[in-house]
Legacy VTK file of the C-alpha trace (Angstrom):
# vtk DataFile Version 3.0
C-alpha trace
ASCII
DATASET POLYDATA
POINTS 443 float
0.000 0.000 0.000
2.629 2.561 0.867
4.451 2.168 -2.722
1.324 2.452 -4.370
0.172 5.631 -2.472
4.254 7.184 -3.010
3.397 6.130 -6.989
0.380 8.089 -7.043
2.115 11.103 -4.952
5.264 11.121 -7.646
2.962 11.093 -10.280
0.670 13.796 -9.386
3.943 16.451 -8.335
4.960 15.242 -12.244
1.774 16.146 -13.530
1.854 19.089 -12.072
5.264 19.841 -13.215
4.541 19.325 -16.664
1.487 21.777 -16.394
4.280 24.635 -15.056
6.899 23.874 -17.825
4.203 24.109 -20.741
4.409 27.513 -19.821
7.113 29.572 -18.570
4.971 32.207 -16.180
3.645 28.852 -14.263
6.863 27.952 -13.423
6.786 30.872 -10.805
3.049 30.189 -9.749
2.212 28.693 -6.586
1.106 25.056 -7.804
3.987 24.428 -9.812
6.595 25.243 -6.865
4.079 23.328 -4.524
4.438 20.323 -6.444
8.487 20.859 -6.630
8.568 21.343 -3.015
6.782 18.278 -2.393
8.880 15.861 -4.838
12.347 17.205 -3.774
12.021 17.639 -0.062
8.959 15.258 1.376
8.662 12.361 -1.499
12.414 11.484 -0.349
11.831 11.616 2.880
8.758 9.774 2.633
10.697 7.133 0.750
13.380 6.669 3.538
10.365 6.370 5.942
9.778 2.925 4.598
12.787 1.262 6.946
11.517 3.322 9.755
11.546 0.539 12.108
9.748 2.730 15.075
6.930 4.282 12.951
2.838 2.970 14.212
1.298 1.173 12.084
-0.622 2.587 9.694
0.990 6.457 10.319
3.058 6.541 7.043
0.272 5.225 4.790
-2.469 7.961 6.108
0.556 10.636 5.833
1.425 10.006 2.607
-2.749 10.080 1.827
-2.656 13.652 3.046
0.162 14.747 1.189
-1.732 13.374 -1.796
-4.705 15.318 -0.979
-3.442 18.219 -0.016
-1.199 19.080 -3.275
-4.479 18.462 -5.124
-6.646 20.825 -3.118
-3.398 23.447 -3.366
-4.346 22.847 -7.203
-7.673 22.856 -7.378
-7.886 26.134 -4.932
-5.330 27.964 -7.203
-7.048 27.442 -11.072
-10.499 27.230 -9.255
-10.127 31.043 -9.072
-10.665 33.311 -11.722
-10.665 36.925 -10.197
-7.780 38.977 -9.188
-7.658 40.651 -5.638
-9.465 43.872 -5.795
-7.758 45.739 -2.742
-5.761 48.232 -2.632
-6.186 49.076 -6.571
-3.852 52.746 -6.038
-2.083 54.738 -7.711
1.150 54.981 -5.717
4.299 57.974 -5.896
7.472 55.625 -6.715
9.636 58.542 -4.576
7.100 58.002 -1.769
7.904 54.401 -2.243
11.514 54.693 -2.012
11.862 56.390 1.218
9.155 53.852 2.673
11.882 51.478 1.646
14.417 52.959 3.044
12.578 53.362 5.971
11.806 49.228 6.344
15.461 48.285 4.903
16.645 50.179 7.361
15.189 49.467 10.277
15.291 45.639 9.507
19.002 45.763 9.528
19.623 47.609 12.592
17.296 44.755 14.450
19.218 42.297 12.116
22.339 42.859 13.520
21.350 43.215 17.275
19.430 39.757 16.564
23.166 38.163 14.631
25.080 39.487 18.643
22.398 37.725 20.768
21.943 34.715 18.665
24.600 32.609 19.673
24.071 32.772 23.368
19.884 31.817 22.031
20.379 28.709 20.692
17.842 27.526 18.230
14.802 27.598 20.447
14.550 31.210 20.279
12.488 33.102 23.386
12.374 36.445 24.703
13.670 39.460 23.156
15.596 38.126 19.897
12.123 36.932 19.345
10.701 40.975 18.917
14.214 41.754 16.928
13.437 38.998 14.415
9.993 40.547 14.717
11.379 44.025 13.339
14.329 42.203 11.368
12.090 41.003 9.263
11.220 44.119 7.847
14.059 44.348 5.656
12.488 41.537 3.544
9.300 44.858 2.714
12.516 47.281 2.019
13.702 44.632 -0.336
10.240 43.628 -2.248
9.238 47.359 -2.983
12.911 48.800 -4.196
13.193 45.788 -6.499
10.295 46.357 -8.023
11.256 50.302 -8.550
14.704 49.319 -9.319
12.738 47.087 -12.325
10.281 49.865 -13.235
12.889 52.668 -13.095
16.707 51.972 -12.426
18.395 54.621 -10.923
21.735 54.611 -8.580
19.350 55.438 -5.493
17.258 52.441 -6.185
20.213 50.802 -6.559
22.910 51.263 -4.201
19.435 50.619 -2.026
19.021 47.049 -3.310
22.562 46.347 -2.870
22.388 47.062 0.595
19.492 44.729 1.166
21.089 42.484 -0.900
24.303 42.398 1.489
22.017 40.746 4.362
20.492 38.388 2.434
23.572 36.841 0.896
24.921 36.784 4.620
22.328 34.812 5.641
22.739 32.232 2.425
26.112 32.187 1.852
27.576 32.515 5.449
24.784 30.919 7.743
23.938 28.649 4.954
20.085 29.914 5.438
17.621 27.661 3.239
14.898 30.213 3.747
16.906 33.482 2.706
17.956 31.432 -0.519
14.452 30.508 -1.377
12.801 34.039 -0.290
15.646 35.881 -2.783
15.666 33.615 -5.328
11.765 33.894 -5.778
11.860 37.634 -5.246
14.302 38.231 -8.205
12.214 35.781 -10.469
8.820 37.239 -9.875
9.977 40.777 -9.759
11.385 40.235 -13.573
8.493 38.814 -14.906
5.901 41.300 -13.132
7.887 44.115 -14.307
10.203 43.195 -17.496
7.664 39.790 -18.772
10.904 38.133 -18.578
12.269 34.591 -16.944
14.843 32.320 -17.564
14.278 29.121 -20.129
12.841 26.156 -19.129
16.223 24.279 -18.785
17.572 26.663 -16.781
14.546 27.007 -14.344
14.432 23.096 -14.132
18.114 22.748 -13.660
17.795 25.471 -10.796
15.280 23.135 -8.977
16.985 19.866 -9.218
19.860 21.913 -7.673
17.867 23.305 -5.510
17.096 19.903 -4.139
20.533 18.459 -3.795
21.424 22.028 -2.052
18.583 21.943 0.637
18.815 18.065 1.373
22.404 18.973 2.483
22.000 22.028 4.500
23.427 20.925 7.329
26.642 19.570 5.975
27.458 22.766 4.253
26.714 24.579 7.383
28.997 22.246 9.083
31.770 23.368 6.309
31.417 26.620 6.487
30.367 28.047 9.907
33.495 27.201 12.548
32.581 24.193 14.874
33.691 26.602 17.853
32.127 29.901 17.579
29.485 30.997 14.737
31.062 32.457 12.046
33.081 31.832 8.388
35.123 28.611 9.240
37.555 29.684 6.432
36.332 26.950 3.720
36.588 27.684 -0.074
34.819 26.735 -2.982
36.727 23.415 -3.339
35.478 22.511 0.157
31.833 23.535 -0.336
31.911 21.265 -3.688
33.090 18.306 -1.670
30.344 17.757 0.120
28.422 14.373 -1.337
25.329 15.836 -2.508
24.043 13.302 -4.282
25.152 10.922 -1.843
22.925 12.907 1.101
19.515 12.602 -1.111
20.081 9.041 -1.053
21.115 8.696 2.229
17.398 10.522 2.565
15.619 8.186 0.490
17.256 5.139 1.584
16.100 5.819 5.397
20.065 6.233 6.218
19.455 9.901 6.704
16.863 11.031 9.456
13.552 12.633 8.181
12.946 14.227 11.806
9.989 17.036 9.820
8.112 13.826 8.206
9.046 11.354 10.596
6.940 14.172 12.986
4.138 14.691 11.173
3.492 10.846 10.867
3.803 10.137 14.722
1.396 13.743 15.074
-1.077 12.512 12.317
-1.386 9.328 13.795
-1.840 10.351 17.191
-4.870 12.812 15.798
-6.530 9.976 14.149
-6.282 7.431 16.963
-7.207 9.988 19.855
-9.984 12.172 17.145
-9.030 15.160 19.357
-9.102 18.226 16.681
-8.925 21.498 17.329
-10.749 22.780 14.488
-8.938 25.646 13.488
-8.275 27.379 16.825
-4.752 26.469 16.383
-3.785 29.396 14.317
-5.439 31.625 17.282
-2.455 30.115 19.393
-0.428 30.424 16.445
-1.527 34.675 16.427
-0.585 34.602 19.975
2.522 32.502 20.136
4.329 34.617 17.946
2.789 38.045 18.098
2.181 38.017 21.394
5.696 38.975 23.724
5.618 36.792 26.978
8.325 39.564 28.428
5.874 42.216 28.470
2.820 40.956 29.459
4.495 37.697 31.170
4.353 34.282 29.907
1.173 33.024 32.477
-0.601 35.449 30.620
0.170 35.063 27.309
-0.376 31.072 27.871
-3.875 32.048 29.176
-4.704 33.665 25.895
-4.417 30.952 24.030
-6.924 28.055 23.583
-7.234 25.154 25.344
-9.614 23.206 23.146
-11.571 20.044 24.142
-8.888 19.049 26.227
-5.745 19.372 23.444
-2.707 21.481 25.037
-2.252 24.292 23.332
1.447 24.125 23.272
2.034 19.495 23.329
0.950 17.423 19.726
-0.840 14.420 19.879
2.205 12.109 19.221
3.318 13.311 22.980
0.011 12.511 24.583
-0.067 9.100 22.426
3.289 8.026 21.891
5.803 9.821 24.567
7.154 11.101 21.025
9.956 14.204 21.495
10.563 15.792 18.638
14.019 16.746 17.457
15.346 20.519 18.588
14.155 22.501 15.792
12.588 19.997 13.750
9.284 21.178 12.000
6.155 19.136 12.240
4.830 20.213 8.776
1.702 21.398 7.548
0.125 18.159 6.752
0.312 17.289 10.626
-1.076 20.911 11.917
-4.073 21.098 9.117
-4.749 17.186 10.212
-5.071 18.055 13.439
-7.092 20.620 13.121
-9.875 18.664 10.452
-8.708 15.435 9.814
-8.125 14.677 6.054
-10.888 17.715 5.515
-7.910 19.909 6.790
-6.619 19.452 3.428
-9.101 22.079 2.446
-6.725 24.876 4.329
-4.331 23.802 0.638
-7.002 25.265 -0.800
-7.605 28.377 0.942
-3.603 28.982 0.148
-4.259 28.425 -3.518
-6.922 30.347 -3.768
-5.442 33.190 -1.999
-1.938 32.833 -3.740
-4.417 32.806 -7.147
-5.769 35.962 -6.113
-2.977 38.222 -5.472
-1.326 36.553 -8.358
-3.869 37.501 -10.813
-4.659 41.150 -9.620
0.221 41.494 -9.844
-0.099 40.032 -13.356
-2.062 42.693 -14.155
0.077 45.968 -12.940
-1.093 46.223 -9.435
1.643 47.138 -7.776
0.977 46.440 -4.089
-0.282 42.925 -5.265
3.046 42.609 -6.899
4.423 43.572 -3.524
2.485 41.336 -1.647
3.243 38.236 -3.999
7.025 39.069 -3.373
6.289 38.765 0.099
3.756 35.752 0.803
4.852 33.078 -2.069
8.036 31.873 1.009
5.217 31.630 3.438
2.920 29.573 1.319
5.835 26.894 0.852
6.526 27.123 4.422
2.868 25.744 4.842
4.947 22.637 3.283
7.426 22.637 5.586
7.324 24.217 8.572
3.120 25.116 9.544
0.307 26.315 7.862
-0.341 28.763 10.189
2.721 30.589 9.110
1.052 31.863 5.926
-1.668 32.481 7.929
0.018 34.708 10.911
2.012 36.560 8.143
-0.116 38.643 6.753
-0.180 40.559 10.656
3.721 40.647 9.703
2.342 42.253 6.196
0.193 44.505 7.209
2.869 46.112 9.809
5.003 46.605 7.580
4.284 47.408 4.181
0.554 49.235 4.966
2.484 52.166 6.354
4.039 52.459 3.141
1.534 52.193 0.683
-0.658 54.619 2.689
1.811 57.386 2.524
2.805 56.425 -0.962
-1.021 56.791 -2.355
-1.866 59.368 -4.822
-5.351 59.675 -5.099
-5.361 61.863 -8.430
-5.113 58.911 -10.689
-2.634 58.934 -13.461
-4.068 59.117 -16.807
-2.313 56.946 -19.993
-1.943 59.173 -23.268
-4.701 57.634 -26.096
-2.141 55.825 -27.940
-0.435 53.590 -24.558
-1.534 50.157 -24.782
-3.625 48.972 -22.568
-1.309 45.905 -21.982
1.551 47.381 -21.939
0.669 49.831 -18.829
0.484 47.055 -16.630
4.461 47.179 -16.574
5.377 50.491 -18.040
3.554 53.010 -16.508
4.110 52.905 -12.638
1.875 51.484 -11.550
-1.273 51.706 -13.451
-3.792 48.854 -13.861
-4.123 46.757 -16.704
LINES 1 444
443 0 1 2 3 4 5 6 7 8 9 10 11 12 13 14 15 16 17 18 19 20 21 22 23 24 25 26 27 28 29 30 31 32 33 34 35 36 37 38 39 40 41 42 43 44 45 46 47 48 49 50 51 52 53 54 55 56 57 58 59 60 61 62 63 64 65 66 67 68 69 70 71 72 73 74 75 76 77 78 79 80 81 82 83 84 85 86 87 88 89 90 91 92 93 94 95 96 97 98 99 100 101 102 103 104 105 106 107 108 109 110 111 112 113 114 115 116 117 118 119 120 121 122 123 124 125 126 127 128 129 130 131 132 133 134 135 136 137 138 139 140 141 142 143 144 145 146 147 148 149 150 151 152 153 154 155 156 157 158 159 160 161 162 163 164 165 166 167 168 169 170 171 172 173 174 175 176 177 178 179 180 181 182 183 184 185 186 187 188 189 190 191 192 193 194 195 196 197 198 199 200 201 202 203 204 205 206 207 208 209 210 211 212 213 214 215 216 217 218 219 220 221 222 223 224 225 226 227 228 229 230 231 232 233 234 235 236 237 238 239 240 241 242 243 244 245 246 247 248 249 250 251 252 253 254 255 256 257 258 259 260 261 262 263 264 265 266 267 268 269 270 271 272 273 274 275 276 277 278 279 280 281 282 283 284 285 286 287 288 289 290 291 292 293 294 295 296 297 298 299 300 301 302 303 304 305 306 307 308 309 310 311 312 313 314 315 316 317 318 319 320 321 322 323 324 325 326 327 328 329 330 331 332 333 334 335 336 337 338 339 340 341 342 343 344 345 346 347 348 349 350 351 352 353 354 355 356 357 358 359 360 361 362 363 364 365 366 367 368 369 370 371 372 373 374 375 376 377 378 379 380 381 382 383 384 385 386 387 388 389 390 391 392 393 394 395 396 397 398 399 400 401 402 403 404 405 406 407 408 409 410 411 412 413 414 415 416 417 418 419 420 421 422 423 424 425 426 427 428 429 430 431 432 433 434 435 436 437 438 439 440 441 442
């Protein structure tokens, strides 16, 4: 049973595949990078579950059912919609813009770098005050979205010797902290960016080869970040390029789908999802209220008897403990994820696969109102497409809980960049055209 359900699972992230290389522009849209993230980082580690000798019985096979359902219902939500988002349809002053920008850019790196002194002494189970620094740090990832899109509609040396300083912090975080999410989050940026503003991406070839590189780079995280970060303080270990290509890539994604490598995120969401199923505790979606208040919510200020009073205790499920402690005495490993096919099981059984489809759906929204010329939507779709492949990986309340993130940060901006005098296109402008060359009229 479990080979035929990891058969149908390869075969629908394939189909889906094909469907984005048909056409260039869906290789940037939400259900062909779904499918990618789910056949180069959970299929293999959904393979190598197979020798799991510790697994219950049962857990892998209804695991690998959800991730089958919920790629679909990412699918279905995403060409089920037809409309574009119809907020925020402005006309916005790209100088305004800029020093909103500068503004955010700024301000995330100040709170970057106090966050890079504490962070050793933290650990990876961050609490307390590096907690409201990555809060504010992660503004610079607003500064970044809005000056690449002016830099694209209008390059100037102010737009960017701007970029380039953004740009210095994120290839910190990738190239010196080996940071999978800072790769991903650029990488995205820079694609969707071109092809909202300039209708341009790279060929086919080059796209796939990026992903199947992608792959062999993020299935061996942790041995370049053993390479490259010093063993006895964090920072630059002093290893070249001929180290870094040492490492066995290939050799670690087998490892992963032979079972010799751990698979701590799925081996979690298999022990969660069937705890959930044997106990049929849910908590229905009150989850992502704990979710709000977990991360939005600072313990040091209001003090953290408090803050765990705000959140929900729901038919007897701990707000804070999974059902594979309560069932199986199960620890996850430190700073392991338990995905999002465990938290949207928990929360409705297989029906939470339906919370794919909200994503798609949304992601199909924004999408269609940045394809044509909305700027803020082009903004936004910068900002949210990491978060929606984080509802992969990590939680699905993290795409969720963003949009507070959002809305702090770039709604500050676009309100003092408004111009409520609309701009008015000469007779003879294209109507097509002014989606990208007139900043930023609607198409």
């Amino acid at each position: 049973m479990v080979i035929f359900l990891l058969g149908v699972l390869a075969l629908e992230c394939l189909v889906m595949l094909g469907w984005g290389v048909l056409r260039r522009a869906r290789m940037i849209q939400f259900p062909f990078l779904a499918s990618a993230v789910f056949l180069g980082w959970v299929l293999p580690q959904l393979i190598g579950l197979r020798n799991h000798r510790f697994l219950p019985t049962g857990g892998l096979e209804k695991t690998i059912l959800m991730a089958i359902l919920c790629l679909a219902a990412a699918w279905w939500g995403y060409r089920r919609n037809r409309r574009p988002a119809r907020l925020f349809r402005w006309h916005l002053s790209p100088s305004r813009l800029l020093w909103g920008s500068t503004v955010t850019s700024l301000v995330g790196a100040f709170f970057f770098y106090q966050m890079s002194q504490i962070a050793p002494e933290a650990g990876t189970q961050w609490s307390g005050i590096i907690t409201i620094y990555a809060f504010f740090a992660s503004s610079l990832a607003a500064g970044t979205a809005i000056v690449l899109i002016l830099f694209l509609h209008r390059p100037s040396w102010t737009t960017a010797l701007l970029l380039g300083f953004d740009l210095m912090f994120y290839l910190h975080r990738i190239i010196m902290s080996g940071r999978r999410t800072a790769m991903v989050e650029l990488g995205l940026m820079l694609l969707m960016a071109l092809w909202f503003r300039r209708r341009w991406l790279p060929p086919r070839w080059a796209m796939v080869a990026a992903l199947f590189l992608g792959t062999l780079v993020i299935n061996s995280i942790g041995d370049y970040r053993t390479t490259v970060i010093r063993a006895d303080q964090p920072g630059w270990s002093g290893a070249g390029i001929g180290d870094i290509m040492a490492i066995d890539y290939f050799g670690n994604l087998r490892n992963l789908i032979s079972g010799r490598a751990g698979s701590p995120e799925l081996t979690n969401a298999v022990m969660n999802i069937e705890g959930v199923d044997r106990q049929m505790k849910f908590d229905f979606g009150f989850s992502y209220w704990n979710a709000l208040i977990q991360r939005y919510v600072p313990g040091q200020f209001i003090g953290a008897d408090r803050k765990q009073a705000l959140m929900i205790d729901f038919a007897g499920i701990d707000p804070v403990s999974t059902s594979a402690v309560t069932e199986f005495g199960f620890i996850p490993v430190t700073g392991s994820t338990p995905t999002g096919l465990s938290d949207s099981f928990q929360s409705f059984w297989y029906f939470g696969a339906m919370i794919f489809y909200i994503i798609g759906l949304v992601m199909s929204r924004w999408y269609r109102a940045a394809i044509r010329g909305n700027v803020i939507a082009q903004i936004t779709v910068l900002l949210i497409v990491t978060p929606s492949l984080h509802a992969i990986t990590h939680s699905t309340h993290w795409f969720f809980v963003y949009f507070v993130q959002l809305a702090a940060f770039l709604l500050p901006v676009v309100f003092l960049a408004r111009i409520r005098k609309p701009l008015k296109p000469t007779s003879d402008t294209p109507r097509v055209a002014l989606a990208y060359r007139r900043f930023p009229g609607q198409a």
